[in-house]
C-alpha positions as CSV (number, residue, x, y, z in Angstrom):
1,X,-27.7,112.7,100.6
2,X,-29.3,114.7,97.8
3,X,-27.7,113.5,94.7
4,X,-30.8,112.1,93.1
5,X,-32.6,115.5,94.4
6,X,-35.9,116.1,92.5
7,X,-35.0,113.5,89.7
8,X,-38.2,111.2,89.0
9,X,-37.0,107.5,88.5
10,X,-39.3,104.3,87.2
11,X,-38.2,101.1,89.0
12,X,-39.6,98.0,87.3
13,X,-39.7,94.9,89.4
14,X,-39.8,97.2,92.6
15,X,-41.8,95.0,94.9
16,X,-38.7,93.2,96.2
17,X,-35.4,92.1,96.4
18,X,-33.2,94.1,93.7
19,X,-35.9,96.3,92.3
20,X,-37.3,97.2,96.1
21,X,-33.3,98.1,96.9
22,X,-33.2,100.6,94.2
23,X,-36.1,102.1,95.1
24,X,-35.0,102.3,98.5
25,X,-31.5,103.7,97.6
26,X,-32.6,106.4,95.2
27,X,-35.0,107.8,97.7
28,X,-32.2,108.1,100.4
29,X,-30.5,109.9,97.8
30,X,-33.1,112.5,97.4
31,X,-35.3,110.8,94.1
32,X,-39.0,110.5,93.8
33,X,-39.7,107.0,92.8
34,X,-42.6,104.8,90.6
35,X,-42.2,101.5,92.0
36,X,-43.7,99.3,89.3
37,X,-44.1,95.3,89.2
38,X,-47.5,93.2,89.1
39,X,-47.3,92.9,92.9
40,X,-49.9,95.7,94.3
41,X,-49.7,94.2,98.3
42,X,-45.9,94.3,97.6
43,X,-45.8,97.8,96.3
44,X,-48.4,99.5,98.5
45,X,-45.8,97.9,101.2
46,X,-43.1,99.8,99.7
47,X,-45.2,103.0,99.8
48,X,-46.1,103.1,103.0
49,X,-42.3,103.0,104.0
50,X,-41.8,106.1,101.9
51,X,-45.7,107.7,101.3
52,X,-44.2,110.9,100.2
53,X,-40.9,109.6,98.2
54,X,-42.6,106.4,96.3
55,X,-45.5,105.6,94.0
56,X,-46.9,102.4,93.6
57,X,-48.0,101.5,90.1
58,X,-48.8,98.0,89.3
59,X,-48.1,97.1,85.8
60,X,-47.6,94.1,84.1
61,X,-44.3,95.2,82.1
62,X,-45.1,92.6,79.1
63,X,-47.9,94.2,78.1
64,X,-47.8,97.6,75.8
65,X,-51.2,99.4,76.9
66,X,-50.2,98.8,81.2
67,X,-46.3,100.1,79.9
68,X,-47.2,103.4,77.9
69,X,-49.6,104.1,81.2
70,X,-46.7,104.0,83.5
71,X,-44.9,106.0,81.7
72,X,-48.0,108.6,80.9
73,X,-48.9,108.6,84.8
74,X,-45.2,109.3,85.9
75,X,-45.4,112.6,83.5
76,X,-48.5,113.3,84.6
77,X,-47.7,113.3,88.3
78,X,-44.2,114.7,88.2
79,X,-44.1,116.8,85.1
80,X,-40.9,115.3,83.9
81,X,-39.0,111.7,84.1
82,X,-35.1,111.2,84.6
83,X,-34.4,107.5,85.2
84,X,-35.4,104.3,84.0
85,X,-34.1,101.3,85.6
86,X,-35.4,97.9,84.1
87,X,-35.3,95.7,86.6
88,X,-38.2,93.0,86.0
89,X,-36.7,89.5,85.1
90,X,-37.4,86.2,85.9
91,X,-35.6,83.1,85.1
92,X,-36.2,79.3,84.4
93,X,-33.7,77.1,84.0
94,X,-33.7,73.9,82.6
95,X,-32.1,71.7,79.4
96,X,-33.1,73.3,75.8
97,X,-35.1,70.1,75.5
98,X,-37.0,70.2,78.9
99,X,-37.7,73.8,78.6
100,X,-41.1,74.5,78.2
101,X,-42.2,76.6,75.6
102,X,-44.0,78.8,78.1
103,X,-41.0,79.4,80.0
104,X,-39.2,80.2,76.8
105,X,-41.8,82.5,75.8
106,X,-42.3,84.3,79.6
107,X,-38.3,85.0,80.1
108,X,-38.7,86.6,76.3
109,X,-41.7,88.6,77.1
110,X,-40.5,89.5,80.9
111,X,-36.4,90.0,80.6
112,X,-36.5,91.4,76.7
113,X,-39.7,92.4,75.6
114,X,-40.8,94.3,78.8
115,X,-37.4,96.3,78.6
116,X,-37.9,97.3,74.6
117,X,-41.1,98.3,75.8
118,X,-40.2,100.9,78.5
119,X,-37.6,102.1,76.6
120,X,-39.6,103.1,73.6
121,X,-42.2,104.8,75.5
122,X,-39.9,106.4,78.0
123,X,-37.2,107.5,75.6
124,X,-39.1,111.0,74.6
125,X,-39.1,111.9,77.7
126,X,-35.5,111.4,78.8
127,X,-34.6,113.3,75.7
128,X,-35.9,116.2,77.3
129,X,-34.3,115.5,80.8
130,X,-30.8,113.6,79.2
131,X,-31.9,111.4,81.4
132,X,-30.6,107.2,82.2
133,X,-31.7,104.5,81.0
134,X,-30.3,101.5,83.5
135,X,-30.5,98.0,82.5
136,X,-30.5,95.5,85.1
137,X,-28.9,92.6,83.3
138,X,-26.5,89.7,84.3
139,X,-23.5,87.8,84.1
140,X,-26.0,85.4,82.1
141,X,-26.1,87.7,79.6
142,X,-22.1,87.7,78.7
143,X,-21.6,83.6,79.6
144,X,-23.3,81.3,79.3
145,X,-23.8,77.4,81.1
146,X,-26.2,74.2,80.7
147,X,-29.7,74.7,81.5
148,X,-29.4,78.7,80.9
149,X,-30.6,78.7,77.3
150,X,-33.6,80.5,77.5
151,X,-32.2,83.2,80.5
152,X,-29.0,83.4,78.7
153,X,-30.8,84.3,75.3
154,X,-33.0,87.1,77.0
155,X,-29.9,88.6,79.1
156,X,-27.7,88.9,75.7
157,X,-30.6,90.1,73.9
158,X,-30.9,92.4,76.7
159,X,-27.3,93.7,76.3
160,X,-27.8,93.8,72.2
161,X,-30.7,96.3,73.0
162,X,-29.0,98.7,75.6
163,X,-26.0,98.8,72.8
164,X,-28.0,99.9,70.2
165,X,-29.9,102.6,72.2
166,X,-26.5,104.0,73.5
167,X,-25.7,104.5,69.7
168,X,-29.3,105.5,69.3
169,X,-29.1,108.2,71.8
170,X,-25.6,109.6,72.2
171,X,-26.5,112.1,69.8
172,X,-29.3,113.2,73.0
173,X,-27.2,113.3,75.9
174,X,-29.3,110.4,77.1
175,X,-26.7,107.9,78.7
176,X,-27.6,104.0,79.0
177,X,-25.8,102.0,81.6
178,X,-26.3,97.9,81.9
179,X,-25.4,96.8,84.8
180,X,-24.4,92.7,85.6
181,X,-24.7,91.1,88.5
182,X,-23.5,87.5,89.6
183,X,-25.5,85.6,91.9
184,X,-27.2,87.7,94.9
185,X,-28.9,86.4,97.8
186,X,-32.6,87.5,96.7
187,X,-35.6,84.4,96.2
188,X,-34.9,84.3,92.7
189,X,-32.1,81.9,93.5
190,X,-33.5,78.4,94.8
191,X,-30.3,78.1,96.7
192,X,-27.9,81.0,97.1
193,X,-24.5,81.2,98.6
194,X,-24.3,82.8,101.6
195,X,-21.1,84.7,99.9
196,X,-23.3,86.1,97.2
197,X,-24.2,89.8,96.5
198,X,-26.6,91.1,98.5
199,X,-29.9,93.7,97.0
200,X,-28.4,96.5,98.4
201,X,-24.9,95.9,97.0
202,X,-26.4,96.0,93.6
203,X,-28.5,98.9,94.7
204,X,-25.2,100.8,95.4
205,X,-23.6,100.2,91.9
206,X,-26.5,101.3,90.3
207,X,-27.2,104.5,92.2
208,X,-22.9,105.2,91.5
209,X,-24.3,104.6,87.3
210,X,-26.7,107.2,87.6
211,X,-24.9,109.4,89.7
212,X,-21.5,109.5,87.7
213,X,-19.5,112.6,87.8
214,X,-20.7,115.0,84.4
215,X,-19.3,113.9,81.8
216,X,-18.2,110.4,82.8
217,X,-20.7,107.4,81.7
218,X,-20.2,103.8,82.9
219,X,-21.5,102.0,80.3
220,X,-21.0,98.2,81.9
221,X,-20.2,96.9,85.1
222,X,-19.8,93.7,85.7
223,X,-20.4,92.6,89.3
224,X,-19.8,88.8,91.1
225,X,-19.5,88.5,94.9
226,X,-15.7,87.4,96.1
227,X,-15.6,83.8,96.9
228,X,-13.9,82.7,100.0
229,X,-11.0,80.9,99.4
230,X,-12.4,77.1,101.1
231,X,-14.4,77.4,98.4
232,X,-11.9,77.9,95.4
């Protein structure tokens, strides 16, 4: 499939799970893709699946100099950039008053901070391609439950942000798409269900966002795994 044929796409948090599915799906579909996460053995893993499809760039996303070269070295190589799908998070759960204060700060700095930052150094350049910007959120950032208040408060900051930048940059034909997963069987859940979403299910919903017919913009999607009924 050639859908995503010739577009250039930055993947943060591409060295597994999620991120490494989107990578993987957009390159079936034709896309040249910057894996990015702090991982380098991960992402040089990821490369040598794809040598000719996917770049490994190891970045941390939280910090603004390592950001604005990821995004200067994907210009640079390709000559043009089309998608960017944040996908770095990381969560830590716990009550508000066992949280640490380094938790607290690292889900801020990873899940809200490190998106802000790709955006604003991306965003000139999707002007010029009215490209995506896709934000990997969660149901955490819609509801939220006891011991979440720190991934909760990144996740709806998250969705604050990607509403303002679709006000932001309607006006530029640059479309931004949040998309909202439940629980997925992936290591950043301790325990998951074995009824939960898989990577590449996710993968598929957000290769349909960026791949919507002209004209057509999904703007949310909300996704949670069916759960069997003995479990209801």
């Amino acid at each position: 499939m050639t859908d995503l044929n010739e577009k250039v796409a930055i993947v943060t948090g591409a060295s597994k799970g999620v991120g490494a599915a989107i990578a993987r799906r957009f390159v079936e579909s034709g896309a040249r893709v910057i894996a990015a996460a702090r991982s380098r053995d991960k992402l040089e893993a990821l490369h040598r699946e794809y040598p000719d499809q996917i770049l490994a760039v190891p970045c941390d996303i939280t910090d603004p100099d390592q950001v604005q070269d990821l995004i200067n070295h994907t210009v640079r190589e390709f000559d043009r950039m089309d998608i960017l799908v944040n996908n770095a998070g990381i969560g830590r759960f716990a009550p508000v008053q066992d949280l640490s204060v380094e938790d607290w700060e690292q889900m801020i700095q990873v899940n809200l901070k490190g998106t802000f930052l790709a955006c604003k150094f991306a965003i000139p350049h999707l002007i010029k391609s009215k490209g995506h910007i896709l934000n990997i959120s969660s149901v955490a950032g819609s509801v939220t439950f006891p011991g979440g208040g720190g991934y909760c408060a990144s996740k709806f900051g998250m969705m604050a942000l990607s509403d303002v930048l679709t006000q932001e940059l309607k006006k530029q034909e640059v479309q931004v798409n949040t998309l909202s997963p439940g629980s997925i069987q992936t290591d950043f859940s301790a325990n998951p269900k074995d009824y939960a979403l898989t990577a590449e299910q996710v993968a598929e919903t957000a290769w349909m966002m960026v791949t919507a017919p002209k004209g057509v913009i999904y703007s949310n999607i909300t996704m949670r795994p069916q759960v069997p009924p003995e479990y209801q």
